[in-house]
C-alpha positions as CSV (number, residue, x, y, z in Angstrom):
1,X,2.1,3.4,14.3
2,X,4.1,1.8,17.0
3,X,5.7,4.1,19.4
4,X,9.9,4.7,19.5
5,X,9.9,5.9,23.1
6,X,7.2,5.8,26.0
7,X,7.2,6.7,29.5
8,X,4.8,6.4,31.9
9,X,4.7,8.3,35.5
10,X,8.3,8.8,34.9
11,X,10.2,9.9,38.4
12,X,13.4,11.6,39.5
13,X,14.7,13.0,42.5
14,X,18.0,14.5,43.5
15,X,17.4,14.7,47.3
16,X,14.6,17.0,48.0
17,X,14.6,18.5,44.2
18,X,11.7,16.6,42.0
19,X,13.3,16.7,38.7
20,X,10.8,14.5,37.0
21,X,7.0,14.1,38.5
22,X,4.7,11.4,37.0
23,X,6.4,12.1,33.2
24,X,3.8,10.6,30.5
25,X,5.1,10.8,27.1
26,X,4.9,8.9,23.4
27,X,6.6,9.4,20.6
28,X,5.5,7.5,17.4
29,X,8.4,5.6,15.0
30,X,9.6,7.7,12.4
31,X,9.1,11.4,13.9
32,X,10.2,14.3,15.6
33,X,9.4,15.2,19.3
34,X,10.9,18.7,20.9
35,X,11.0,19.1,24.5
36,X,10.5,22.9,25.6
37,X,10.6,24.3,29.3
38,X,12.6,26.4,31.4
39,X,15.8,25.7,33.0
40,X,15.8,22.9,35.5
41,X,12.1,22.0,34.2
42,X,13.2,18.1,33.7
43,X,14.3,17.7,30.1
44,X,17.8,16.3,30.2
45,X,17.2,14.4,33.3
46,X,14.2,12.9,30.7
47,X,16.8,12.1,28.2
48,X,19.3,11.0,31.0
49,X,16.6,8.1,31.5
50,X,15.8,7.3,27.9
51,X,19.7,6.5,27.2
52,X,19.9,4.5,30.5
53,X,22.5,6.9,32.2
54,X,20.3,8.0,35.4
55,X,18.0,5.1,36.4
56,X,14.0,6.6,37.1
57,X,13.2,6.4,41.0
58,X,9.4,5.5,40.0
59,X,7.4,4.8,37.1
60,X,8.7,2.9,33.6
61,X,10.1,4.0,30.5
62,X,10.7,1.8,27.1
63,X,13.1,2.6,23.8
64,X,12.8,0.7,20.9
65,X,10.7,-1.8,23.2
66,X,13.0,-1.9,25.6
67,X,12.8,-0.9,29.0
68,X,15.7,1.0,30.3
69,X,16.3,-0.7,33.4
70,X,15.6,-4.0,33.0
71,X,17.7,-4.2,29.2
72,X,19.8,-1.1,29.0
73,X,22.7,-3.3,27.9
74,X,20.8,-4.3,24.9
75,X,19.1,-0.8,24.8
76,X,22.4,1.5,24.3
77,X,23.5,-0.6,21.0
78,X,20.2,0.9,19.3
79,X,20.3,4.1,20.3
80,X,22.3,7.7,19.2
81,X,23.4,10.4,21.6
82,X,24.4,14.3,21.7
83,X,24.4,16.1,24.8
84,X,24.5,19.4,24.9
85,X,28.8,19.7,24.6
86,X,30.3,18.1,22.2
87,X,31.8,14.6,23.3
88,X,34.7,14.4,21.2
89,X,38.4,14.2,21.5
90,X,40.3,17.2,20.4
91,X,43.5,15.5,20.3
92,X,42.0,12.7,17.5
93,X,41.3,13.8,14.6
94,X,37.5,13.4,13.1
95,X,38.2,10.2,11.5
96,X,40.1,8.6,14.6
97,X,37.1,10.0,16.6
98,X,34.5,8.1,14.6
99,X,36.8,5.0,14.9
100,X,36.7,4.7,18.4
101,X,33.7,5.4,18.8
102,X,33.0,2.4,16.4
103,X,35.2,-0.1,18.2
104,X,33.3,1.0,21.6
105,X,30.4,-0.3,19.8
106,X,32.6,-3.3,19.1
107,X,32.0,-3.1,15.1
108,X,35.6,-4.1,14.7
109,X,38.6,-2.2,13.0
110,X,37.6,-3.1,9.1
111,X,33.8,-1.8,10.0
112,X,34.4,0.8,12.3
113,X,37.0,2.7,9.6
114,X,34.4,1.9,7.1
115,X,31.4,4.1,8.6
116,X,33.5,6.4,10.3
117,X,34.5,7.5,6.6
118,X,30.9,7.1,5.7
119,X,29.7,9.6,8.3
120,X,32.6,12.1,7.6
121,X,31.1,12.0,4.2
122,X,27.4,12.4,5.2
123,X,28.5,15.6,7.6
124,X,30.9,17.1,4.8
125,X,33.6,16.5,7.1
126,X,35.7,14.5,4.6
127,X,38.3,17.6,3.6
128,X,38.8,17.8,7.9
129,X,39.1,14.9,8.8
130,X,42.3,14.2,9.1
131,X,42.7,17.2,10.9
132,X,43.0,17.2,14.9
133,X,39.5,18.4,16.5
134,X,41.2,21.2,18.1
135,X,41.5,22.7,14.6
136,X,37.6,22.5,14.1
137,X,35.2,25.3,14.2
138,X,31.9,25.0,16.9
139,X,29.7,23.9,14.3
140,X,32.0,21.3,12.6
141,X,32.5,19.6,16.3
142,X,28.7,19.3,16.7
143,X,28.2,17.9,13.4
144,X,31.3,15.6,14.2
145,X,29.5,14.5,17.6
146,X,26.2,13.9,15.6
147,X,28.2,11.6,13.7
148,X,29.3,9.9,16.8
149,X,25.8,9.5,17.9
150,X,24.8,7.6,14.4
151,X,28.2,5.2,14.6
152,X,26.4,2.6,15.6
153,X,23.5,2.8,13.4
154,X,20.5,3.3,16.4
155,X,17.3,4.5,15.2
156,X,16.5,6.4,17.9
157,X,18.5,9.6,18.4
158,X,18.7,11.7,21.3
159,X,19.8,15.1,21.2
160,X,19.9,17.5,24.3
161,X,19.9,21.1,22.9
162,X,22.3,20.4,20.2
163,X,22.8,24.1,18.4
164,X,23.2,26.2,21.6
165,X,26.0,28.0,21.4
166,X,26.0,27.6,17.4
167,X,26.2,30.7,14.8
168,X,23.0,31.1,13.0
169,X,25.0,29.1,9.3
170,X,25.8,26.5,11.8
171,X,22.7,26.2,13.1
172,X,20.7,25.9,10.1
173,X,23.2,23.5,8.8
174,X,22.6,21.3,11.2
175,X,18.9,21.2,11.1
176,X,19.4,20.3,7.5
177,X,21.2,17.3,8.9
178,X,18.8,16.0,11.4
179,X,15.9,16.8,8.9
180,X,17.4,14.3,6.6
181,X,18.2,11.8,9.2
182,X,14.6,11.8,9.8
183,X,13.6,11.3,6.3
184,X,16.0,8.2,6.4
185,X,13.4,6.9,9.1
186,X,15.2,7.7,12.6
187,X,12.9,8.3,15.6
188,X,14.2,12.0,17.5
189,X,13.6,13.4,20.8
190,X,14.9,16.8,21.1
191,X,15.4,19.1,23.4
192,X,15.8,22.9,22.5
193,X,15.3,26.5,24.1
194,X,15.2,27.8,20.5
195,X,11.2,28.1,19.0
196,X,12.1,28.4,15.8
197,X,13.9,24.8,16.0
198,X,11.4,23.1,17.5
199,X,9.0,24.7,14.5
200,X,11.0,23.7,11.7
201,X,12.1,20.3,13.4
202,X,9.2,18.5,15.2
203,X,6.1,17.1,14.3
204,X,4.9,17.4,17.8
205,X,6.4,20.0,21.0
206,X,5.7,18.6,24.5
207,X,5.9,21.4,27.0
208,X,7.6,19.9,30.4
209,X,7.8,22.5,33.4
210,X,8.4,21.2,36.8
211,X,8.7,17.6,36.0
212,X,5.5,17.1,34.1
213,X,4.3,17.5,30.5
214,X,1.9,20.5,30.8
215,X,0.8,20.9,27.0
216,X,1.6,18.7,24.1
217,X,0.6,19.0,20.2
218,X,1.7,20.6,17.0
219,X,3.2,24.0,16.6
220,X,-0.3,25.1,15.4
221,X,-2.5,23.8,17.9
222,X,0.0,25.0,20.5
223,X,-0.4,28.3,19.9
224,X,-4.5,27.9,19.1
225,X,-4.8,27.2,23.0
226,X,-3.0,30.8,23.7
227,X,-5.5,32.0,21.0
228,X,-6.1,35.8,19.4
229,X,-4.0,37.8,18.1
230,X,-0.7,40.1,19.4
231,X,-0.5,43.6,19.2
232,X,2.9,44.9,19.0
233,X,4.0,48.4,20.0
234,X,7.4,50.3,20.1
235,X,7.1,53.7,21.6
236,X,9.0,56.4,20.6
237,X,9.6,57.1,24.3
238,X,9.7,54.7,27.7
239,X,8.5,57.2,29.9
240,X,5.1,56.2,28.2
241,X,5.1,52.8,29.1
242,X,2.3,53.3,31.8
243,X,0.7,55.9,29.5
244,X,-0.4,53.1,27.1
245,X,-0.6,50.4,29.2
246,X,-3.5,52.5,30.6
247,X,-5.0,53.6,27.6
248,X,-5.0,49.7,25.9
249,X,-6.2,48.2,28.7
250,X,-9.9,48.6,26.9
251,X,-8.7,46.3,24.2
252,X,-6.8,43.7,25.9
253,X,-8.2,40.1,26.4
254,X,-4.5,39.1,28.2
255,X,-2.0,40.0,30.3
256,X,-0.5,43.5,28.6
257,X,3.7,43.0,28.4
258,X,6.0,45.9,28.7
259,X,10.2,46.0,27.9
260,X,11.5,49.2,29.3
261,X,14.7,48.4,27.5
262,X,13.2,47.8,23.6
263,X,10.1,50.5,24.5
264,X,7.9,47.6,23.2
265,X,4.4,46.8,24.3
266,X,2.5,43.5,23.3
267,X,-0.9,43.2,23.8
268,X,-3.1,39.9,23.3
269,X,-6.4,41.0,21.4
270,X,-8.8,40.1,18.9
271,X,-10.4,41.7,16.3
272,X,-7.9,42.1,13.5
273,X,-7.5,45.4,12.0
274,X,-10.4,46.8,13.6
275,X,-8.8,46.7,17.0
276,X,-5.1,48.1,15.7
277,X,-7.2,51.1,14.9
278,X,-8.8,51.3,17.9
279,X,-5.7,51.2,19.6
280,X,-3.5,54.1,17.7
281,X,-6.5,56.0,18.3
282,X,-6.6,55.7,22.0
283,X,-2.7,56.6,22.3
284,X,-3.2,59.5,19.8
285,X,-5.5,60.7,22.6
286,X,-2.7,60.3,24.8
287,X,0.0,62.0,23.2
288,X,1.9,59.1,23.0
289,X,4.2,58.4,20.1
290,X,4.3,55.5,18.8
291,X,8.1,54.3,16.2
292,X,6.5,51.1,14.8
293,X,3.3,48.9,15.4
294,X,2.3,45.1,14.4
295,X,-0.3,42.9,14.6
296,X,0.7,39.1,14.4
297,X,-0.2,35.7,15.3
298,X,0.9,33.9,19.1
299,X,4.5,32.9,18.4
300,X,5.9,29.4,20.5
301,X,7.7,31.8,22.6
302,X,3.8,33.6,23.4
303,X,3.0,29.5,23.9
304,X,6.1,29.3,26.6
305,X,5.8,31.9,27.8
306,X,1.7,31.4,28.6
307,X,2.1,28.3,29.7
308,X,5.5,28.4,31.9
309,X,5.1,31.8,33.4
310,X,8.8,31.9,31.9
311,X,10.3,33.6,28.8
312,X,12.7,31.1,26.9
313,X,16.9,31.3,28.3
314,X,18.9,30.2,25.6
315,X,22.1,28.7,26.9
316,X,22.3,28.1,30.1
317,X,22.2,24.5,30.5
318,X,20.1,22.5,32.8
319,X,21.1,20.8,35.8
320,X,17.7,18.8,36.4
């Protein structure tokens, strides 16, 4: 399978800051790829590069077998684009939005009003839009900037954290979306703070902190290389935080993590059932009280979190 997008020893600075340091990544045709790090860890500068708007200091990136210097012209008529605000017009309405968009991509007035009704149609926008933007709801004007990203028909679609900010109906809808634009055969990169949108969306989750790709796989074998089990405690009281950090320590193989605010305790182990036992006995002995226990598999925020040093920040942006 050929690769979509490829970079190799990608580089970025702005002035002393190292947004991107020696990058490597491939995506194959025809899948998914989520980018996941912390604030200012490189993602949207990545992107930034891949749609020819920031131009690498060092090493070489391709799209579509293009390279991004060298043939961005060509490049940005095969490509789709959503940052992470919706670019549209709030004076147009959806269908004038599309329109322009399609005569940007110089498609011509018969054309361009042709798909922009298309893709109204495709995003259920077709009762709204002949209504002005402003009108819209926050999902609806991310589904109508998707739609701006596919006016020109690329097959490689780029989309910087695209439901931040959504309502969880919004958000789902969407997913639907880009899962079907997928199964039409469109190549994705996509970056997201939200796990549970990289798991249902990608068929492989590159880790970036710091400029660099520091883990890359599926979801699964992701969270095989934090291994074991977690161990999930609320107490009935915070004042006994230290109490059973103390008293599990015996059955920990990880770094034991404590939330004052939500009482809650999680603690990497192994051992199944055997060791949840083990562990309500040793706080028993303690006299601490314990409101509701768990045992469950690493989640991809475990994964981040292991791997970054950083728990996920949804919505913030990124400025590198």
């Amino acid at each position: 399978m050929a690769n979509a997008i490829v970079a190799e020893g990608l580089v970025k600075r702005y002035g002393d800051i190292v947004a991107l340091d020696g990058l490597d990544l491939e995506v194959p045709e025809g899948t998914v790829m989520a980018l996941l790090g912390p604030n200012g860890a490189g993602k949207t500068t990545a992107v930034r590069v891949f749609t020819t708007l920031l131009p690498p200091d060092g090493g070489k990136a391709t799209v579509a077998g293009l390279d991004v210097v060298v043939e961005a012209r060509q490049l940005r008529s095969r490509i789709g684009v959503s940052g992470q605000y919706a670019a549209v017009d709030e004076h147009l309405t959806g269908f004038e939005n599309l329109d322009m968009v399609g005569r940007l991509y110089h498609l011509g007035a018969k054309r361009s009003r042709e798909r922009a009704r298309a893709l109204l149609e495709q995003f259920d926008l077709v009762e709204a839009g002949d209504r002005p933007v402003r009108t819209y709801s926050g999902g609806m004007r991310r589904r109508l900037d998707l739609a701006g990203a596919l006016v020109g028909n690329g097959k490689v679609l780029f989309l910087d954290e695209p439901t931040t900010g959504l309502d969880p109906r919004a958000r789902f809808g969407l997913w639907d979306v880009v899962e079907a634009l997928v199964a039409g055969g469109a190549t994705l990169l996509l970056t997201t703070q939200y796990m549970e949108e990289a798991e249902r969306l990608a068929d492989r989750i590159a880790v970036i902190d710091h400029g660099k790709v520091i883990a890359l796989g599926t979801a699964d074998e992701l969270k095989d290389q934090v291994g074991g089990e977690r161990l999930e405690l609320v107490l009935a009281d915070a004042a006994d935080l230290d109490t059973a950090h103390t008293a599990l320590q015996p059955v920990a193989v990880g770094e034991i993590q404590t939330d004052t605010t939500s009482r809650r305790i999680t603690v990497p182990v192994s051992g199944g059932s055997a060791v949840l036992i083990d562990a309500l006995g040793r706080l028993s002995e303690q006299s601490v009280k314990v409101k509701d226990v768990g045992l469950r598999r690493p989640t991809l925020d475990d994964v981040f979190l292991a791997l970054t040093g950083h728990e996920a920040v949804v919505g913030e942006g990124e400025q590198a």
